[in-house]
C-alpha positions as CSV (number, residue, x, y, z in Angstrom):
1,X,66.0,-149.0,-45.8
2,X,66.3,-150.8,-48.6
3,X,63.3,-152.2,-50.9
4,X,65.4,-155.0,-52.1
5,X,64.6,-158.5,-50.5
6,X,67.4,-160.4,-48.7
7,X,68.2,-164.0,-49.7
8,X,66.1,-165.2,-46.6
9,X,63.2,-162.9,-47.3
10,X,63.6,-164.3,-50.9
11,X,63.2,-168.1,-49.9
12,X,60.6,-167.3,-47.3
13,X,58.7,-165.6,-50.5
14,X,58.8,-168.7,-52.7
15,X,58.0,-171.0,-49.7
16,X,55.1,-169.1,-49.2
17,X,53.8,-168.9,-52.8
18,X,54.2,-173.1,-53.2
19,X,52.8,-173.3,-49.5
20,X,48.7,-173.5,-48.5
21,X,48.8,-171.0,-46.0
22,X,45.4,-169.2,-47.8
23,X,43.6,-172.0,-46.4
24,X,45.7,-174.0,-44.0
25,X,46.5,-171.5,-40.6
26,X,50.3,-170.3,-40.8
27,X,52.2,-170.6,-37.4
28,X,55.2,-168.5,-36.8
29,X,56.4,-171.3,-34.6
30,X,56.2,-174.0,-37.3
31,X,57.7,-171.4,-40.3
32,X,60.3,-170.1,-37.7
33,X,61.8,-173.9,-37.6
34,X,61.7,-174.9,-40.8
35,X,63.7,-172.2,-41.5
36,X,65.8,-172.4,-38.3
37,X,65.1,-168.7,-37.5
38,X,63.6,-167.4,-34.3
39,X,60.0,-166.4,-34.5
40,X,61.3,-163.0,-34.1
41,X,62.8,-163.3,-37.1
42,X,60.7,-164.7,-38.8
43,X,57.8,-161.8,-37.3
44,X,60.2,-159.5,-39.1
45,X,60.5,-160.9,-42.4
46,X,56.8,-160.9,-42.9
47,X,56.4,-157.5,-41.9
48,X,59.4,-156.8,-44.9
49,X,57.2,-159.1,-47.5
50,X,54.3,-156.8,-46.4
51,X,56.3,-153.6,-47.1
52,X,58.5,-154.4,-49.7
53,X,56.3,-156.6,-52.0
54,X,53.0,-155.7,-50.6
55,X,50.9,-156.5,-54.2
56,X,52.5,-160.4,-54.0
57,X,51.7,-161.1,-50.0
58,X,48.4,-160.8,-48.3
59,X,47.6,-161.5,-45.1
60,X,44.2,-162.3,-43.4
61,X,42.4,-163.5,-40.2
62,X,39.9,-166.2,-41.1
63,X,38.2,-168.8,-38.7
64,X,39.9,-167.4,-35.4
65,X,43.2,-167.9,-37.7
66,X,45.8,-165.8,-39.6
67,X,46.6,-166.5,-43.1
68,X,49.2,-166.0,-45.5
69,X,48.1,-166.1,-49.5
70,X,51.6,-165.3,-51.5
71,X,52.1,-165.5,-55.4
């Protein structure tokens, strides 16, 4: 297993640090789309963000909501 982010993982990051996701609720559906991904996939490359760059990604249930805060 490598620690070294894949190109998708790598645009999903930067997506996610421009995005709002720390106060608007993130929707796998919605993410999975824009990046025409399944949620599956996408499921999987947030788990990798969490692993690989754990001190840049957090991620947080707030008002019955998950949440996504990235820099």
């Amino acid at each position: 297993m490598s620690d070294a982010l894949t190109a998708t993982e790598e645009k999903v990051l930067k997506w996610l640090v421009k995005s709002e996701f720390h106060t608007v609720p993130w929707s796998t559906k919605d993410a999975a789309k824009a990046f025409k991904i399944s949620e599956d996939e996408m499921y999987e490359i947030i788990a990798a963000l969490t692993r690989k760059v754990p001190t840049r990604i957090q991620l947080f249930y707030k008002d019955g909501s998950v949440h996504i805060a990235a820099d």
